[in-house]
N, C-alpha and C positions, 0 to 999 in steps of 0.2 A: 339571175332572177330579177324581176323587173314586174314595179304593175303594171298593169294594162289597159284596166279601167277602174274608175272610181265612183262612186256612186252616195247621193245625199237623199233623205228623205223624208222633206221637211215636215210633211206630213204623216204621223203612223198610218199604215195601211192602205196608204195610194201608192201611186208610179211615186220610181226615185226621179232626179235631177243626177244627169251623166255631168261629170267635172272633171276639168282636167288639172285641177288643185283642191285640197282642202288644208281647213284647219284642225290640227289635234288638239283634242282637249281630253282630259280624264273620263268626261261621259260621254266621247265617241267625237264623231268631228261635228263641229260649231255647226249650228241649223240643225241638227240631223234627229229626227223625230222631236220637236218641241213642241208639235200641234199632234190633238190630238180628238178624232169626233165618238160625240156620245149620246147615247139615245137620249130624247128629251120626253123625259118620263113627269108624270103629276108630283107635286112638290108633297105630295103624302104617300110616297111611294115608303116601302119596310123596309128596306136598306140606305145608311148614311152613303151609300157607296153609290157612285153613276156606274152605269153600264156602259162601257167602251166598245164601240164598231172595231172589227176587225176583220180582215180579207179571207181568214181561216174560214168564216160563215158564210161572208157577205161578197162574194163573187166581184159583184158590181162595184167597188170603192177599185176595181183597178181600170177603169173609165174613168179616175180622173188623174191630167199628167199633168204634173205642175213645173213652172219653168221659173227660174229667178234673173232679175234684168242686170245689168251689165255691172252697177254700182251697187250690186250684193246689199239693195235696201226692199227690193219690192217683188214680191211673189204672186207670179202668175199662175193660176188653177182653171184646166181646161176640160172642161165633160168632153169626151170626144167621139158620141155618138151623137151630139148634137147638129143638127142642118137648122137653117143659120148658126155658126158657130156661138158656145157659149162660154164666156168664162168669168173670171171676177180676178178683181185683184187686193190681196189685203198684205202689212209691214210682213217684211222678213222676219223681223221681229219688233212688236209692237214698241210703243215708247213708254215706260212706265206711267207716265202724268195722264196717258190714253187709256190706261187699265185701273184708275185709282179708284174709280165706283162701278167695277166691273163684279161681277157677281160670279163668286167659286164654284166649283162643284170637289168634292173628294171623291179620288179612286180607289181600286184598290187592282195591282197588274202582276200575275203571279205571287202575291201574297204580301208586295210591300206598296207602299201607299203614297201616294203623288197629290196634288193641290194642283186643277185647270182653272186658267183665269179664263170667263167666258167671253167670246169675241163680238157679239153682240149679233142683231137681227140679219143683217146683211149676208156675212156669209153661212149662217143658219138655214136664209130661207133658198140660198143657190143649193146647199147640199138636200136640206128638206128635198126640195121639187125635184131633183136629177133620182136622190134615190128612195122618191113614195114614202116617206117616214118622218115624222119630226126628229129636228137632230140637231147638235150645236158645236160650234166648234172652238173647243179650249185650247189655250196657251200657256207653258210647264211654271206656275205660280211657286210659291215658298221661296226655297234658296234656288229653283231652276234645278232641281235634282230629286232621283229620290233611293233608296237602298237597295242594292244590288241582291235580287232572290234570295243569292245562294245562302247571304250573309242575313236575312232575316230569321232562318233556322236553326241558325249559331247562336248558343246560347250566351256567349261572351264576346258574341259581336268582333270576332276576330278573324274576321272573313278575308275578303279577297282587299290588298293596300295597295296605294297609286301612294308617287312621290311626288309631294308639294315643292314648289320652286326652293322654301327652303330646306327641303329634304327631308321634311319630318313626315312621316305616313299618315294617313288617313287612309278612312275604306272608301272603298271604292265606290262611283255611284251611276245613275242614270241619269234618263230622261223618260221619255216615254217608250225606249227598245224594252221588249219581253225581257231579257236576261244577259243578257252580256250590251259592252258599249260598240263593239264592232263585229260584224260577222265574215269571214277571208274565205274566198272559193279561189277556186284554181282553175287556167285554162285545161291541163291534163284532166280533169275528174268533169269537165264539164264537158269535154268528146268523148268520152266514156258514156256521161250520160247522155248526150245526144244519142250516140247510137244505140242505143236503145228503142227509140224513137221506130214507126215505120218510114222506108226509105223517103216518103213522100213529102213525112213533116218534118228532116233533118236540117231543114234549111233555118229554121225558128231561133231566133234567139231564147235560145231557152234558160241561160243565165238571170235573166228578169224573174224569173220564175220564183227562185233562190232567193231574191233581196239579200245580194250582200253589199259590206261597203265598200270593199277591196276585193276586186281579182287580179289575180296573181300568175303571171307568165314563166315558169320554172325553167321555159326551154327542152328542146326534146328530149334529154333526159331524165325528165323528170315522170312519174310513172302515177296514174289515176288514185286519187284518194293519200296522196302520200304525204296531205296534213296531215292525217287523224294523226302524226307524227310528231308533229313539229311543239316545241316548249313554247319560243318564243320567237318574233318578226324584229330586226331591227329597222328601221325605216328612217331611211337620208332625205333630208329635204334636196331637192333639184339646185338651188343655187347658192345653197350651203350647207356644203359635206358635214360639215362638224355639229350643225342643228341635229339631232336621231331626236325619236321615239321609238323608244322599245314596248310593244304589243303581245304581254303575254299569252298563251294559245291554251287556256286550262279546261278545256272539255269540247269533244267533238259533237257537234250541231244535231239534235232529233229533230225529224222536217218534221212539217204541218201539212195542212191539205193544198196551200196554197200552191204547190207542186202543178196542181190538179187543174191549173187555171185556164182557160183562152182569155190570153190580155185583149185580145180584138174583141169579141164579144161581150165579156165581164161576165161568162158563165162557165159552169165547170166544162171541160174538153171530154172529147169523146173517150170512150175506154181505154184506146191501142195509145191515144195520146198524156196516159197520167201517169206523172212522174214518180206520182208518191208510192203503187204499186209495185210499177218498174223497179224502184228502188229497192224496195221490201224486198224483194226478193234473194235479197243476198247484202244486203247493206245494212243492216237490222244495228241500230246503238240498244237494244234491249229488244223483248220479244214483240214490241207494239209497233217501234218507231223507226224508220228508216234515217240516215243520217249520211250528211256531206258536208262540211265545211268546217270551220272553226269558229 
C-alpha cells in the first residue's frame, strides 16, 4: 500500500494544489484550508456570524486553481475561464506585522467557530469580479485552529485527542476543513466510481470531485470501498522510516453535492454525469447521504 497522490487546498472551496510531499500537522497538512472566502455582507447585517462560500452551492469557486511557487512562500490563484489570462498573487501565509490592523470577521463552520483575518481589497476585488458578488478573503486568525464538530457536542469536551510532542493530549482541531483534518480515498473505490460514469466520460479525473487529501494505492488486491474499514493509516515519511504519523480513520465520509460538479465549466454536470446520485444508490452512510472515503 502506497499513496499515490497527495493533495493541499490552500484555499477552502477552490481546486487543491497536487504535491508530491507535505507537511503533517494535527489540523491536517500545513497550508491546507487556511484561507477562507465570505460573503461581504453590510456591517448591520443580524448575525455576528460571516457567511462562508462553499462549492456545495457555488459551482463556480472550482474555476479557481491555485498553484504554490517553488520556495513554498507565495500562492498563485488562477480563474481559468479567463482569456487574457487572469490571476493574482497573495503570502502562502501572510506575515503576522502584515495582518496587525487587519479587520476580523467570526464564523461559525458546522457548529464550532473560527476567527478570519481579512486580506484586504486586492484579492477581494479578483474574487468579487470572477464570481459577480462582493466577497473577501480571510486568513485562519486566533490560535490558527478551531474545534473539531464532533467535539463541540460533547458536553465535556472529551472528543476526539491528538498527541503533543510531549505526549500529553489535547483535542483535536482544525482549520477551515468542515469536519475532520484529512479526508483518505482510495484508487479501488475510485474505479468503482468511475465506472459508473457513462463509457464516454470515464476518462475524467473524477477523484477532484472528492477533495481528498490522500489517495491511497492498496494494489490489486485491494477491493472498492474497503476504507469504510480501516481504524487507522500509519504513514512513513519517504526519507525517514522512523518519522510516522499515525491518521486515525473515525467515521466514513457523507458526500456533498460537490460530486455533481464539471470542474471545466464550474457548473453542475449533466444527469448521467453525477456522482452524488450514482452513489446514492447503494452507498448510503444513512438514508440522505452517499459516502466514500474517510
Amino acid at each position: 500500500m502506497h499513496i499515490q497522490r497527495l493533495f493541499i487546498y490552500p484555499i477552502k472551496s477552490i481546486l487543491p494544489v497536487e504535491v508530491t510531499f507535505a507537511e503533517v500537522t494535527s489540523e491536517g497538512f500545513r497550508f491546507d484550508r487556511q484561507y477562507i472566502l465570505i460573503k461581504a455582507l453590510p456591517t448591520e447585517r443580524s448575525s455576528r456570524f460571516s457567511q462562508h462560500l462553499t462549492i456545495k452551492t457555488l459551482p463556480a469557486l472550482s474555476l479557481f486553481q491555485p498553484s504554490i511557487d517553488s520556495d513554498w512562500s507565495q500562492l498563485t490563484i488562477r480563474y481559468t475561464l479567463a482569456q487574457p489570462a487572469s490571476s493574482i498573487n497573495i503570502p502562502l501565509t501572510p506575515s503576522p506585522l502584515s495582518c496587525r490592523d487587519s479587520k476580523t470577521f467570526e464564523l461559525n463552520i458546522w457548529g464550532t467557530c473560527a476567527v478570519g483575518i481579512d486580506m484586504g481589497e486586492t484579492p477581494a476585488k479578483f474574487f468579487s469580479g470572477h464570481l459577480a458578488m462582493p466577497v473577501r478573503l480571510l486568513f485562519i486568525g486566533g490560535e490558527g485552529r478551531r474545534e473539531i464538530p464532533g467535539a463541540a457536542f460533547i458536553q465535556n469536551r472529551l472528543g476526539p485527542l491528538v498527541a503533543q510532542s510531549d505526549d500529553r493530549p489535547r483535542s483535536q482541531g482544525l482549520r477551515f476543513a468542515d469536519a475532520a483534518p484529512f479526508l483518505v480515498t482510495s484508487v479501488a473505490s475510485e474505479v468503482e466510481a468511475r465506472s459508473r460514469l457513462p463509457m464516454c466520460d470515464q476518462a475524467e479525473d473524477i477523484i477532484l470531485r472528492f477533495r481528498p487529501n490522500i489517495h491511497i494505492d492498496g494494489g490489486p488486491d485491494m477491493q472498492p470501498f474497503e476504507e469504510d474499514f480501516w481504524k487507522q493509516l500509519t504513514v512513513c515519511s519517504g526519507s525517514h522510516e522512523a518519522k510516522k504519523a499515525i491518521i486515525r480513520c473515525i467515521f466514513k465520509t457523507p458526500r456533498c453535492l460537490s460530486l455533481n460538479l464539471d470542474l471545466v465549466t464550474g457548473k453542475t454536470a449533466p444527469r448521467a454525469r453525477q456522482l452524488y446520485g450514482l452513489l446514492a444508490q447503494d452507498r448510503r452512510v444513512n438514508s440522505a447521504f452517499p459516502r466514500m472515503s474517510q
